[in-house]
C-alpha positions in Angstrom: -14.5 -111.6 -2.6 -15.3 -114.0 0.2 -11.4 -114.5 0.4 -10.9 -111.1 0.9 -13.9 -111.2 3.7 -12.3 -114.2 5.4 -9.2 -112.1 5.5 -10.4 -109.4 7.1 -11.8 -111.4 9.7 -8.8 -112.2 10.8 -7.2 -109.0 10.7 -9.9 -107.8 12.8 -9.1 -110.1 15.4 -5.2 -109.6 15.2 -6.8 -105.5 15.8 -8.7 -107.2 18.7 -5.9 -109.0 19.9 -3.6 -106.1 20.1 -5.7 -104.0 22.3 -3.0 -103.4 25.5 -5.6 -103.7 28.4 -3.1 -104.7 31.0 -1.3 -101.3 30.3 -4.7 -99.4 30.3 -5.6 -100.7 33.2 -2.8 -100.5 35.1 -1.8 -96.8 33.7 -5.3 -95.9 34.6 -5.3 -97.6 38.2 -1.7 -96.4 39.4 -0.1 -93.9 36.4 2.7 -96.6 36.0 3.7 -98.0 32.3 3.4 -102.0 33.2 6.1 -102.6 30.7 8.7 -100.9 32.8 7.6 -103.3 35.2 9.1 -107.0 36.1 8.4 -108.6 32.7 7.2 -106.0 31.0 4.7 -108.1 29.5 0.7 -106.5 29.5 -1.0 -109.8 30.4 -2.7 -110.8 33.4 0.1 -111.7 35.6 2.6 -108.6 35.0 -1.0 -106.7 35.5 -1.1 -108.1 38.9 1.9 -107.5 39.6 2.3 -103.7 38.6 -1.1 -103.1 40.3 -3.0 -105.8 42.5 -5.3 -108.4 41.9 -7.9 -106.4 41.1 -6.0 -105.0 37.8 -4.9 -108.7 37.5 -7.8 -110.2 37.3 -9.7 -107.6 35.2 -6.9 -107.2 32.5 -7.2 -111.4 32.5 -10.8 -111.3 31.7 -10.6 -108.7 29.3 -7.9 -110.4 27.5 -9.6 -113.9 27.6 -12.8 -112.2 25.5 -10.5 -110.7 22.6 -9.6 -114.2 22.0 -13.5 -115.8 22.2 -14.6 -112.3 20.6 -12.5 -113.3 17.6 -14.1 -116.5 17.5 -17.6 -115.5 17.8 -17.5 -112.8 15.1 -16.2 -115.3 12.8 -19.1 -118.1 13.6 -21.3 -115.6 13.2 -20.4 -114.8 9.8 -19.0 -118.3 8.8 -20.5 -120.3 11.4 -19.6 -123.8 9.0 -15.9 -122.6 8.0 -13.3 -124.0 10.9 -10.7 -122.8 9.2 -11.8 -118.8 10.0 -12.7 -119.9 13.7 -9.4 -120.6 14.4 -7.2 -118.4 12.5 -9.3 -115.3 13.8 -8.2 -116.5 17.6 -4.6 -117.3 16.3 -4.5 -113.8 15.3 -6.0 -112.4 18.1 -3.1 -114.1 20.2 -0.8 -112.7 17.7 -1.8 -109.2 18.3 -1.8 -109.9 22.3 1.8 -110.4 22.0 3.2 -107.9 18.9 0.6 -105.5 19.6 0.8 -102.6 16.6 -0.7 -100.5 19.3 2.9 -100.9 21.3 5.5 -100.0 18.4 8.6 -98.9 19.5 12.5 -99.1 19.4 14.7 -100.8 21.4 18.1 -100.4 22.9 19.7 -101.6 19.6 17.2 -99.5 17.6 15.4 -102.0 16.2 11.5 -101.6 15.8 9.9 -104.2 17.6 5.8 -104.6 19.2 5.2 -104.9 22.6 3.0 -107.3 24.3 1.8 -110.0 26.4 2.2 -114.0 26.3 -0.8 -115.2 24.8 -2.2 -117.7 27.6 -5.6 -115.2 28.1 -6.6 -115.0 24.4 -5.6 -118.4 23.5 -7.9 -119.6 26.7 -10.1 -117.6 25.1 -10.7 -118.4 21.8 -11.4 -122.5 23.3 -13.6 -120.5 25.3 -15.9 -119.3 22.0 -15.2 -122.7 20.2 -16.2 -125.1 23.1 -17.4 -123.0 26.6 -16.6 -125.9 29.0 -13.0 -125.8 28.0 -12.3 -122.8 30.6 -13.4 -124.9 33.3 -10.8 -127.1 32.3 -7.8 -125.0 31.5 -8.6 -122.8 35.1 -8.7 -126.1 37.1 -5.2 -127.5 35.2 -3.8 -124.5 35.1 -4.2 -123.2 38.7 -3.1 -126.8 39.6 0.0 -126.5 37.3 0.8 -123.1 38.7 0.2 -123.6 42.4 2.2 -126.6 42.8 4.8 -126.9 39.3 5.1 -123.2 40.9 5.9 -121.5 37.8 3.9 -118.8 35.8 5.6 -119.2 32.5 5.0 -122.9 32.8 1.3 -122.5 33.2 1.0 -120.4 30.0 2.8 -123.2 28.4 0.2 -125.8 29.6 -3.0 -124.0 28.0 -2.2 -124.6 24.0 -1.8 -128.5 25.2 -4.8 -128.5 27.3 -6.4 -127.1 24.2 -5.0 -130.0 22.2 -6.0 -132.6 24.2 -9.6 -131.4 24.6 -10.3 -131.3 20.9 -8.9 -134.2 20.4 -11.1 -136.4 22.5 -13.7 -134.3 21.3 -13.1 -135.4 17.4 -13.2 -138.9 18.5 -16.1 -138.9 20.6 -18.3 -136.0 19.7 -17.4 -135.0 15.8 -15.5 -131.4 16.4 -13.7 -130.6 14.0 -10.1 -131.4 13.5 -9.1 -127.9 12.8 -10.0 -127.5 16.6 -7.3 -129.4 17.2 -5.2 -127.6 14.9 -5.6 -124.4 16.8 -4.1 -126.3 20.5 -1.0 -126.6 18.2 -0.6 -123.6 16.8 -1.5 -121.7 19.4 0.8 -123.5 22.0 3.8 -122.5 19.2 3.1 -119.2 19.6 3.0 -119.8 23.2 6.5 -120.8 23.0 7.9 -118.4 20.8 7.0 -115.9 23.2 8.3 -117.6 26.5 11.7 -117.8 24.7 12.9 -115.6 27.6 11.3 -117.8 30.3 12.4 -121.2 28.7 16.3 -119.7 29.0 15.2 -118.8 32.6 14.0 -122.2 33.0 17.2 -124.1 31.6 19.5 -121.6 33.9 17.0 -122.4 37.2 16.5 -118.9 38.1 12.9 -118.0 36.7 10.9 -116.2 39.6 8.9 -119.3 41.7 5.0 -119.2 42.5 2.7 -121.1 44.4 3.5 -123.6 47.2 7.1 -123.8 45.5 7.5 -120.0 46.1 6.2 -120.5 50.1 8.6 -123.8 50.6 11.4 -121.9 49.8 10.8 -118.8 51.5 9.7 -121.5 54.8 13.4 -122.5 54.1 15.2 -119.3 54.2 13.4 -118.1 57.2 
């Protein structure tokens, strides 16, 4: 019975998770479907993009508390089990990117779900298990993205932030390891769904932010 509770704990935070806000918002704001826009991802950044900072900003907030909702709901029912704080935000970031809310086919036919990156709800989730972290991951990340210049690259940083938190934290205030566990897995998942970025990446055309983005534009002009 408790296995089966612990279960559905964190298949409440995969439902969590796989709320779309990005395309609410944006279809709300403008009447446009944000994934026929650039990336067609429904984070954050493809938010602000299909819509303004405002939309941006809003769908980032909303997306960082499904990951630290998922995490709360769990400590409040097994507030000594790491093993359910994490998984519930692993899933959550799980149904941020494969949403079952955004089924659909593609071109080939295949069924596939629709979604975002993960970066929001994975900040998230270290959010609900240590609150200082977001401090943190906004001052490395902003860093990373403003002068690195890239917004895949950014979402990439935040599941080895993560890590590198909770593991000073384990040696030198007694977290638990699992918290550790979840910088890991999270920054797989991370990965898995930058795959298109990482291509981008090795080829040197993904899209340039940040101080990068105004160098080169200084250049051409």
């Amino acid at each position: 019975m408790e296995l089966l509770a612990k279960t559905g704990i964190v298949l409440l935070g995969y439902m969590l998770g796989a709320i779309p806000f990005g395309l609410l918002i944006v279809k709300l704001s403008t009447g446009k479907d944000i994934r026929q826009v650039a990336s067609g991802r429904t984070g954050g950044t493809n938010a602000f993009r299909a819509a303004g900072a405002f939309a941006g900003i809003l769908t980032g907030v909303l997306d960082v508390t499904k990951g630290a909702a998922a995490v709360w709901i769990a400590q409040a029912i097994y507030p000594n089990d790491p093993w359910v704080q994490i998984l519930a935000p692993l899933a959550a970031i799980m149904g941020h990117n494969y949403s079952i809310y955004l089924i659909e086919r593609n071109e080939k036919g295949e069924i596939q779900l629709r979604g975002g990156a993960g970066a929001a709800p994975c900040a998230g989730g270290a959010f609900a298990l240590w609150p200082p972290s977001i401090i943190f991951l906004l001052v490395i990340g902003g860093l990373v993205w403003y002068f690195v210049g890239y917004a895949s690259v950014t979402t990439m940083s935040v599941g080895i932030v993560i890590a590198t938190i909770f593991i000073i934290r384990f040696f030198n205030f007694g977290d638990p390891w699992q918290y550790i566990f979840y910088g890991i897995l999270a920054e797989f998942l991370l990965l898995w769904a930058l795959r298109p970025n990482i291509r981008r990446l090795i080829q040197g055309n993904e899209r340039l932010v940040g101080w990068r983005a105004r160098r080169k534009k200084g250049k051409q002009n």
